[in-house]
Structures are given as C-alpha cells and as structure tokens.
N, C-alpha and C positions, 0 to 999 in steps of 0.2 A: 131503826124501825120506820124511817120517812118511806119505804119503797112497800111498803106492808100492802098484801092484795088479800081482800077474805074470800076464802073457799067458795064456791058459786056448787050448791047441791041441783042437780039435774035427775029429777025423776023419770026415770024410761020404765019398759016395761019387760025388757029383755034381763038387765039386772038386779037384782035382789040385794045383792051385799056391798055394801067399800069397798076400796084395797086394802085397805086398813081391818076390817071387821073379817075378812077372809085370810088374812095373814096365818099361817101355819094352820088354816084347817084342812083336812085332808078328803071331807068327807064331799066335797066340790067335782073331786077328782071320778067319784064313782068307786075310791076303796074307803072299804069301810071296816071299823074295827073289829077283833076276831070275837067270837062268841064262844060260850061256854058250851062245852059238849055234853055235859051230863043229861042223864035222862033223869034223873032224881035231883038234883041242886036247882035246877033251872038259873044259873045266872046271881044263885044266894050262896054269898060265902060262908060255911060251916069253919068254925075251931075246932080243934080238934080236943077232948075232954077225956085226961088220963085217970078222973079219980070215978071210980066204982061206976064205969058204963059199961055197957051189954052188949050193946050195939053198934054197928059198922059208923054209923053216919053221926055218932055219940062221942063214940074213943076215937075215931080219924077224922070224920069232917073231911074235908078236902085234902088231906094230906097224900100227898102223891101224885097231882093233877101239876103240870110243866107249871102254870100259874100260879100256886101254891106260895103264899107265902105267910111271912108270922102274922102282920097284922089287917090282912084281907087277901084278896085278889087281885092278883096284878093286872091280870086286862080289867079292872074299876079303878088303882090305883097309880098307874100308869100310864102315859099317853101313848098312845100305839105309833110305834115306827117303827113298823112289817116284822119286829122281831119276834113276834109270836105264830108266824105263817108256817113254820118247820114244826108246828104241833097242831096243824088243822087236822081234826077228826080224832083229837085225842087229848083232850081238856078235861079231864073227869079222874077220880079217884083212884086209887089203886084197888082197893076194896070191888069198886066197879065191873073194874078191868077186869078181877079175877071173876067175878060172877055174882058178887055176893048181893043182894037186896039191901036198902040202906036199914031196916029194923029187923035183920035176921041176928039171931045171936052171934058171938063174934068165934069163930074156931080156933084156937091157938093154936093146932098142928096145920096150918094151910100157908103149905110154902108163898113167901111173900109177904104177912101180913105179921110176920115176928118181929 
C-alpha cells in the first residue's frame, strides 16, 4: 500500500453521477422501465382472492397480465432488461382484456375467465 493515491473528487456541472453510482443503471441511457397498462390497477399489484368474491378485480387481481406473478409484480420486483418490451400495450388483466369492469359481478359462462 506504499504506492496508495486517494481519489481527487472533481465537481463539474455537466455530470451528475460516478462511474460507480451509474454502474448498471439503465435509465442514463433514455430507456426507461415498462409501465403497467391497466387502466384500473394503475401500477398496484392486486392478489388474486379464490374465497367467496364477486368480483373481477377480488377473485383475479392481476392474474393474466404477462407480469403476473405469485408474490407481486414483476416489472416492481424485477430489474428490467428490455424483456418486458414484447408486451408494450398489453400489461393488464385478462378480466380487462375481455371487457369486464374491475367491480362488475364476475360471469362464469364468459369464455376465458373459467
């Protein structure tokens, strides 16, 4: 450690981060992580709720949205590395997709949702 130089910090005004503090962030680049599609969820992970509910967004929750998973949301629980870009415009429920409102009762005969 005789040859030991310590770091000399340089305030400019052109950069903002380290090399170090920027290390694997993505959002530098100008992409940025995918967003949730729903027009009812906004960005809030629903469970899905099998015992005695009514409703769409009660008994499925997000179940059916490419992000779906058991214990949240994978674009929240997951670093994004572009593998969610083959479902922009299509983040949202199946319940959704078909039409349904999230506190409409739920239809047992609507293909898809059996």
């Amino acid at each position: 450690m005789a040859n030991y130089e310590k770091p000399v910090i340089i305030d400019t005004e052109e950069h903002y981060e380290g090399v170090y503090a920027a290390s694997g962030d993505n959002t530098d680049s100008g992409v940025s992580a995918p967003k949730c599609d729903s027009k009812y969820m906004n960005g809030v992970w629903h469970a899905p709720d099998y015992n005695n509910t009514t409703s769409y967004i009660q008994r499925f929750g997000c179940n059916g949205c490419p992000a779906f998973r058991y214990n949240g949301c994978g674009l929240q629980l997951e670093k994004y590395w572009g593998s969610y870009d083959v479902d922009n415009g299509n983040r949202y429920p199946n319940w959704e997709r078909i039409g349904h409102q999230p506190y409409d009762a739920i239809d047992w005969g609507d293909v898809g949702m059996c």
